[in-house]
C-alpha positions as CSV (number, residue, x, y, z in Angstrom):
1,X,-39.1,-43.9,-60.7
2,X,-36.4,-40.8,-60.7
3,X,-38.7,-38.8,-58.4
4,X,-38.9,-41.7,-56.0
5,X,-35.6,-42.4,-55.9
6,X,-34.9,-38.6,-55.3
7,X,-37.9,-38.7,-52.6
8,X,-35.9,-41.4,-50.9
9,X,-32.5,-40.0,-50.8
10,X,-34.0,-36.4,-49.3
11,X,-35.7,-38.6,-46.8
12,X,-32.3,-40.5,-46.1
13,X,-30.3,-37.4,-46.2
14,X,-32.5,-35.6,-43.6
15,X,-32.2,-38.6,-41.4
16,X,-28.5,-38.5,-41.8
17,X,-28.9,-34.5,-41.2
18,X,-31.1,-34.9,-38.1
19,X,-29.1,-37.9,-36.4
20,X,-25.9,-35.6,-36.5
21,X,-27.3,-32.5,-35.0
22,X,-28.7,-34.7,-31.9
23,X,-25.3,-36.2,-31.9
24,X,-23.7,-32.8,-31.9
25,X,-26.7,-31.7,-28.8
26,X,-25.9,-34.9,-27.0
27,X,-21.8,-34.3,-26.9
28,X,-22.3,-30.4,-25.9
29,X,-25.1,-31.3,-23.4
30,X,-24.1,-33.5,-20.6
31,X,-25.9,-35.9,-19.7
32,X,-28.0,-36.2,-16.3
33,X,-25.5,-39.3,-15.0
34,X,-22.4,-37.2,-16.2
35,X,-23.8,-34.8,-14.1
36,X,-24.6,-36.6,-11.5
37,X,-21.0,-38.4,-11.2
38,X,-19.4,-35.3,-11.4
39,X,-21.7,-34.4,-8.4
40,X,-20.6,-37.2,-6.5
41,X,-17.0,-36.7,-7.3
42,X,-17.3,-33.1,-5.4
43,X,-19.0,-33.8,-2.6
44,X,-16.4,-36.3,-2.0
45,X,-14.1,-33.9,-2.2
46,X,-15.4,-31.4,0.0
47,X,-15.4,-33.9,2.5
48,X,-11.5,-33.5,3.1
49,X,-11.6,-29.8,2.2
50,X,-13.5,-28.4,5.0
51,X,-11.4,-25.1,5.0
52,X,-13.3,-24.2,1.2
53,X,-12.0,-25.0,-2.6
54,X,-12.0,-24.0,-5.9
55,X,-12.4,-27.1,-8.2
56,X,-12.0,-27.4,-12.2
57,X,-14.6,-30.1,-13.3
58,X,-12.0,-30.9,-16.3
59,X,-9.3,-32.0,-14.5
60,X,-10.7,-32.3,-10.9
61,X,-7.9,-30.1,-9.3
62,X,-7.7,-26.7,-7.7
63,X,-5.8,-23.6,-10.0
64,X,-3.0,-22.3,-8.4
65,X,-4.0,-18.9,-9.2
66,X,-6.6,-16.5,-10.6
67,X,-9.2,-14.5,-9.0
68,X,-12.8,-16.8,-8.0
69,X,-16.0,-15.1,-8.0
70,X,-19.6,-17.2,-7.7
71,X,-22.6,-17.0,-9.9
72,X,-25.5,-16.0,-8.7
73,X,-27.6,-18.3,-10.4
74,X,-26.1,-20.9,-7.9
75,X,-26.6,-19.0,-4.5
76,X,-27.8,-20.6,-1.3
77,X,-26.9,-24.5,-2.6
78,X,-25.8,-26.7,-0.2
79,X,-25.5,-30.1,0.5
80,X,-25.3,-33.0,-1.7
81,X,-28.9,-32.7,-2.9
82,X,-28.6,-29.5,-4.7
83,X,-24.8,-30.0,-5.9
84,X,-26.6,-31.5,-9.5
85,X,-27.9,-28.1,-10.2
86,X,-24.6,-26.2,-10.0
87,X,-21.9,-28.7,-11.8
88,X,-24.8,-28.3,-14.4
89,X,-24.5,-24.6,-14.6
90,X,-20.6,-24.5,-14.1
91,X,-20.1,-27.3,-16.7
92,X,-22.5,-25.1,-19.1
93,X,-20.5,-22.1,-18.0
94,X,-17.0,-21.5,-16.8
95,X,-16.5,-25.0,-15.2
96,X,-15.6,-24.3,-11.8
97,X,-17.6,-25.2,-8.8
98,X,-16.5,-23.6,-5.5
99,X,-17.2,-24.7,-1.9
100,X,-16.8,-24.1,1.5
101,X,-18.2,-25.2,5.1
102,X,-20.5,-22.8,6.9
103,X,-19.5,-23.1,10.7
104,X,-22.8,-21.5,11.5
105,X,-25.4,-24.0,10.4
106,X,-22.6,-26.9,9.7
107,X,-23.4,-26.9,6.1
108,X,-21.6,-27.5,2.9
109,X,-22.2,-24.8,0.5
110,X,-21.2,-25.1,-3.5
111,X,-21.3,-21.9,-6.1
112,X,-20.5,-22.0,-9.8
113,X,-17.6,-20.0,-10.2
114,X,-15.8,-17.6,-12.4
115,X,-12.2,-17.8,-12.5
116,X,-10.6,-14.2,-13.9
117,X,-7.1,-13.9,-13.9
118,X,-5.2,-12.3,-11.2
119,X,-4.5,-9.2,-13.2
120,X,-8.4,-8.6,-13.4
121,X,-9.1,-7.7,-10.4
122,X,-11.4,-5.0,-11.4
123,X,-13.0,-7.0,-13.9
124,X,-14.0,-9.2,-11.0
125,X,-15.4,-7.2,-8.7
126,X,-17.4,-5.8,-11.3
127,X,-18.8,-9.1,-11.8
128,X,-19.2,-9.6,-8.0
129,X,-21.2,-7.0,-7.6
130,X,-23.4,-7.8,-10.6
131,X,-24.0,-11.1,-9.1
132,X,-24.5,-10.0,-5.7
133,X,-21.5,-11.3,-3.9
134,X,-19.6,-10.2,-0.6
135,X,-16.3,-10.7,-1.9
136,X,-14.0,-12.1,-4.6
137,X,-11.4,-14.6,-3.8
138,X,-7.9,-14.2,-5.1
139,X,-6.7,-17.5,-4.8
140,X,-2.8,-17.8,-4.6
141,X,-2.8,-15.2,-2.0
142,X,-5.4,-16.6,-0.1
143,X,-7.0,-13.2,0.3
144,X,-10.7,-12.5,0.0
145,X,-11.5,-9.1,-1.1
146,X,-14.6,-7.3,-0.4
147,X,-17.0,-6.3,-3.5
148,X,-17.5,-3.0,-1.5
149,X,-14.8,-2.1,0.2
150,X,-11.9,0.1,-0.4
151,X,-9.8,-1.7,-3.3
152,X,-13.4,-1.6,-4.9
153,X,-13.5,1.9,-4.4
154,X,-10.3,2.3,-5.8
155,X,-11.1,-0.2,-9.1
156,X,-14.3,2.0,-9.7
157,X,-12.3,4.9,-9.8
158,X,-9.6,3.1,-12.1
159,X,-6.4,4.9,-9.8
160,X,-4.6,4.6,-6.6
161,X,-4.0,7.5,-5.5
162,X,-0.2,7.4,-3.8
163,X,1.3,10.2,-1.3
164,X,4.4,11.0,-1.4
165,X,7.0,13.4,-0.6
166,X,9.3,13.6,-3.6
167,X,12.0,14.6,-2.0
168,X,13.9,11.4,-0.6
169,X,16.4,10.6,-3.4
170,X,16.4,7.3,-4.5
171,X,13.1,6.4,-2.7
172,X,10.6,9.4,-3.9
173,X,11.8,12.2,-5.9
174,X,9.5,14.4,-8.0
175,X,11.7,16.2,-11.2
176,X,10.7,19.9,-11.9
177,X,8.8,18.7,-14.9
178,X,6.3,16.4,-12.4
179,X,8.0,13.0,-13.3
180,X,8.2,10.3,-9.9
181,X,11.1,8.1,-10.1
182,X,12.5,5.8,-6.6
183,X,12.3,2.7,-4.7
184,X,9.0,3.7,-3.6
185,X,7.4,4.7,-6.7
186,X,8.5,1.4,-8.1
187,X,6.5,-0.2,-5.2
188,X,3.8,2.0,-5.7
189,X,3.4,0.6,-9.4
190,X,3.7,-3.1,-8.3
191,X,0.3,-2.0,-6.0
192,X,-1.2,-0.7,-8.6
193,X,-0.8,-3.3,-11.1
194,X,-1.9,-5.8,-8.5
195,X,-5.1,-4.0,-8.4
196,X,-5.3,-3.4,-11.9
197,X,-5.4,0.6,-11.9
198,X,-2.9,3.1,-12.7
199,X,-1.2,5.1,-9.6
200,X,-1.7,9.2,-9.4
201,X,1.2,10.5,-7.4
202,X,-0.5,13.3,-4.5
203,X,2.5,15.6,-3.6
204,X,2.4,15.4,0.5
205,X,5.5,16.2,2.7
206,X,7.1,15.2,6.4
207,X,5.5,18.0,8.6
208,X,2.1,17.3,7.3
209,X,2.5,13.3,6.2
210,X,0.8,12.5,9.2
211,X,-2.3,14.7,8.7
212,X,-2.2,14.0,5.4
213,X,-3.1,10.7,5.9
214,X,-5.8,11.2,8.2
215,X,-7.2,13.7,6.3
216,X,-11.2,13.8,5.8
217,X,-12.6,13.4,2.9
218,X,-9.3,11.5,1.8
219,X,-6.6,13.1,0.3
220,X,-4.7,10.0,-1.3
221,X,-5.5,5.9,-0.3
222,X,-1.8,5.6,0.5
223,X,1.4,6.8,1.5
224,X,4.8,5.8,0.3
225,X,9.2,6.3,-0.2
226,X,10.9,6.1,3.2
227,X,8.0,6.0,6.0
228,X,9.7,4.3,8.6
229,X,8.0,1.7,10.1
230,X,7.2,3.1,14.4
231,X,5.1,2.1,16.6
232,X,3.6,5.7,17.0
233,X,2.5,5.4,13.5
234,X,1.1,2.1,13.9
235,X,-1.7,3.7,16.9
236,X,-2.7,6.3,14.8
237,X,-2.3,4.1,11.1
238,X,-1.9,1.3,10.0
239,X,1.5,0.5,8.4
240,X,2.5,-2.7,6.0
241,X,5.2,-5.4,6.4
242,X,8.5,-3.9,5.5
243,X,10.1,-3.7,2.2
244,X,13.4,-2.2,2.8
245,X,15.7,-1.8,5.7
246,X,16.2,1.2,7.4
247,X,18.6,3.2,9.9
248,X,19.8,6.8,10.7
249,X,23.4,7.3,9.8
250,X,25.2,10.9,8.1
251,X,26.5,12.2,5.5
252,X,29.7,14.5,5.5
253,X,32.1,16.0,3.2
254,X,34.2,13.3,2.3
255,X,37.4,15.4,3.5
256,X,35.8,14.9,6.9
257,X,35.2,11.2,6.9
258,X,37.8,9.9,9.7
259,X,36.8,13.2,11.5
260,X,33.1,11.7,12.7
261,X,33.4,7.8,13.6
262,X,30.6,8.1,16.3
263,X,27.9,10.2,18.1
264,X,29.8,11.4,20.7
265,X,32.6,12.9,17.4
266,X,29.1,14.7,15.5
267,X,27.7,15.9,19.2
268,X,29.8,19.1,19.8
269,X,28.9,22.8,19.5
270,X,31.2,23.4,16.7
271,X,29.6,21.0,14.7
272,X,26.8,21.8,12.3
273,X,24.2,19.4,11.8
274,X,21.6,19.9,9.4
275,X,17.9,18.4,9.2
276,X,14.6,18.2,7.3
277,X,11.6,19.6,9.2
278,X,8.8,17.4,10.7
279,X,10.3,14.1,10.3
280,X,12.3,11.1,12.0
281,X,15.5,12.8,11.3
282,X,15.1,15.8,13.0
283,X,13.3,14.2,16.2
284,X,16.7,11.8,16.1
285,X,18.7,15.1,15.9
286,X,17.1,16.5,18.5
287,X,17.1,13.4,21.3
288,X,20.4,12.7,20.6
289,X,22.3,15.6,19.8
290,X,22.6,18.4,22.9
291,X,25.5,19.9,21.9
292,X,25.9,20.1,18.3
293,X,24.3,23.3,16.5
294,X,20.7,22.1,14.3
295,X,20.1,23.5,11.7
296,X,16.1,22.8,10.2
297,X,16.5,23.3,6.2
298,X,12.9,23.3,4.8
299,X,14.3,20.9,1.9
300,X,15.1,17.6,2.4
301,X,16.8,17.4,-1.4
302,X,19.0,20.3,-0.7
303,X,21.3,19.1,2.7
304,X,23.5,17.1,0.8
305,X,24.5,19.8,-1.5
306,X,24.2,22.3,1.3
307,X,26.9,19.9,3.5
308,X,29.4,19.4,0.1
309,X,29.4,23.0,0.4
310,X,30.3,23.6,4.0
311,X,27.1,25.4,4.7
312,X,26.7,22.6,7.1
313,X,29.0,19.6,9.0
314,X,26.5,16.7,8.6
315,X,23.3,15.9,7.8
316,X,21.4,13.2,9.6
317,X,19.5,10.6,7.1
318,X,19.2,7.1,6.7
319,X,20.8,4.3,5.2
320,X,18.4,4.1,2.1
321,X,19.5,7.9,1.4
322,X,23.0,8.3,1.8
323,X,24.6,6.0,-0.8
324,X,23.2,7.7,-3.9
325,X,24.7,10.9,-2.5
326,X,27.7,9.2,-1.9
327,X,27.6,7.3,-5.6
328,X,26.2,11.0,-7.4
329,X,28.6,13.4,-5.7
330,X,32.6,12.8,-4.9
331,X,32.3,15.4,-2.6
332,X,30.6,13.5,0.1
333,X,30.9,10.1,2.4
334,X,28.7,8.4,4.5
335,X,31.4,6.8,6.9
336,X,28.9,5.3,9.3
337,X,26.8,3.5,6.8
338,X,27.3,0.3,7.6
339,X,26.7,1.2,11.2
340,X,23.6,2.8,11.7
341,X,22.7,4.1,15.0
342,X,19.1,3.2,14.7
343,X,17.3,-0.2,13.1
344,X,14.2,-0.5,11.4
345,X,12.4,-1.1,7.9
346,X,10.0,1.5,5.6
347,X,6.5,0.1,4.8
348,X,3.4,1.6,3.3
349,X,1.6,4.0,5.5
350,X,-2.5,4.4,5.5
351,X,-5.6,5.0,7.0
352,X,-7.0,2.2,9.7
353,X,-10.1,0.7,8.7
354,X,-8.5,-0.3,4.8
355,X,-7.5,-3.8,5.6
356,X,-8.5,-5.1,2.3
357,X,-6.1,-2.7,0.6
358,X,-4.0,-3.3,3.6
359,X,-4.1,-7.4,2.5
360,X,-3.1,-6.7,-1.1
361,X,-0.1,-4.4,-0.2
362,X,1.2,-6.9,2.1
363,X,0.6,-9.8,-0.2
364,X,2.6,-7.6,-3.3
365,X,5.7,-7.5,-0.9
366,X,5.6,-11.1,0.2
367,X,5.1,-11.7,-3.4
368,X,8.2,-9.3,-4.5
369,X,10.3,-11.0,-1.6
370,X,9.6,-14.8,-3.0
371,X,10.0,-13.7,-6.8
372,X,13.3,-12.5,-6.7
373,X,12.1,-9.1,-7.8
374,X,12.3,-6.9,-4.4
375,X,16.4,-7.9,-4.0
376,X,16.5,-6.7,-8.1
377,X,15.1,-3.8,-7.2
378,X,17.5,-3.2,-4.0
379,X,20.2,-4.1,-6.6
380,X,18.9,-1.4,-9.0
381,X,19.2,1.7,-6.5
382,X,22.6,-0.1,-4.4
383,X,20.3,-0.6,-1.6
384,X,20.8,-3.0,1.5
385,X,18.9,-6.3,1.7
386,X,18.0,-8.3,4.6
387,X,15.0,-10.2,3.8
């Protein structure tokens, strides 16, 4: 009777045992209508999304943000008949499904998706390319970046590599011991850390920025701290939306300051005007001053010491430079600042043919401009904004 009864409650207890583990199965795997009504709930919206989504099956909304990559288990679906098939692999997955309308053939195409977060960027291109995509979509930017293109190039190599001169106090200077500290190095960071790599400062200078640039193989991916943005850089390069105003003004020994109120007060032979070689300084020094006495210094860090010292009158520079000479050393004034003679903004300077690099630059600034965190860093350095 005792071994019966024991018989009986193993057989009840395995029951019990074998009723929760379906259970358990049925709960983690949906079920072929949950599928299927999820399905349906997609396609519908697809319908009024035309221009391509990115869709959490939990909550049926789009993220705001994070970087989407597609499966390639799920490649080549389209249409309503083989939607089943990937909400079944995104639910079992990541649960995301993306879509998008080909305009070639007019079709509706759905992917499972990955969604990495937008400081992964590297992460996700590595798993683009191990699941055969084109691109990987970085969605509050809007920007879709190419699983071998440039910015790839860059994440396999785990650094941007940054030009710069090192010379432009408080945009790019370069201490004796190798250290980079500026506006532009700060930008240079904010690129970086959008791409998810370190920046590697490449020491470059104005007489050969140019070259530099275009250099073959590639010297550095980009160049940055006080490149004006011209239109003669824009034919030969491609330059990025602006991040800080820009305009040529002087700098004079403070004891001089009501002497020069104009061009026409600096443009006389006795006056001494010193410039760095090879860039937009000197080639304003030399259009518009034909009578005052230029003087090329080969380093840009040295005029303003140069000029509290009388070894020069004024030095020509722009309205990014000249208030941290004015703030560091008593000695000097920049009466003119707040009327340059010359408008414009710096940007990032590069190669053509790097537009997806080109796309995240531009999308760091817009993003530093809506943040708040370009006009702190303006504040930081005394700078003007006009954004």
């Amino acid at each position: 009777m005792i071994h019966k009864i024991r018989t009986t409650f193993a057989l009840w207890l395995l029951c019990c045992i074998s009723a929760l583990t379906a259970c358990s199965r049925n709960d983690a795997t949906p079920s072929e209508e949950r599928i299927a009504a999820l399905a349906d709930q997609v396609w519908a919206y697809s319908q009024g999304h035309a221009e391509g989504f990115t869709l959490d099956l939990r909550s049926m909304t789009e993220p705001a943000e994070g970087i989407a990559v597609s499966y390639a288990a799920t490649q080549g679906s389209h249409s309503r008949q083989s939607l089943n098939a990937v909400v079944s692999h995104a639910l079992s997955h990541d649960g995301y499904v993306g879509g998008w309308q080909n305009s070639g053939d007019g079709l509706y195409y759905f992917d499972s998706t990955r969604l990495f977060p937008e400081d992964s960027l590297r992460l996700a291109l590595h798993f683009g390319q191990e699941n055969n995509q084109q691109s990987a979509y970085i969605i509050s930017s809007g920007i879709d970046v190419p699983i071998s293109g440039k910015v790839a190039e860059i994440s396999r190599r785990c650094t941007l590599l940054v030009g710069t001169t090192g010379d432009y106090r408080p945009l790019s200077f370069c201490e004796d011991d190798g250290t980079y500290w500026g506006f532009g190095i700060e930008m240079a960071r904010a690129i970086a850390d959008a791409l998810g790599v370190e920046p590697s400062f490449v020491k470059t200078s104005w007489p050969t920025l140019s070259a530099d640039v275009l250099a073959e193989p590639q010297l550095f991916d980009l160049a940055i701290g006080g490149i004006t943005i011209t239109d003669a850089r824009k034919a030969a390069m491609d330059m990025s939306d602006g991040y800080l105003a820009n305009g040529k003004t002087i700098l004079c020994r403070a004891a001089d300051a009501s002497r020069f109120r104009s061009l026409a007060d600096i443009d006389k032979p006795e006056v001494r005007v010193m410039v760095n070689p090879g860039g937009l300084n000197e080639k304003f020094a030399l259009e518009n001053l034909t009578q005052a006495t230029i003087i090329v210094h080969p380093k840009n860090e040295d005029i303003p010491m140069l000029v509290a010292v009388d070894s020069a009158d004024v030095m020509i520079t722009e309205i990014t430079e000249a208030p941290y000479y004015v703030q560091t050393d008593p000695r000097l004034a920049a009466p003119l600042l707040s009327q340059p003679f010359t408008h414009g903004q710096i940007g990032v300077l590069m190669q053509k043919g790097q537009n997806d690099l080109m796309q995240i630059v531009n999308a760091v600034i817009r993003q530093m401009k809506a943040d708040g965190s370009l006009l702190r860093l303006h504040e930081k350095y005394g700078l003007i904004y006009n954004f």
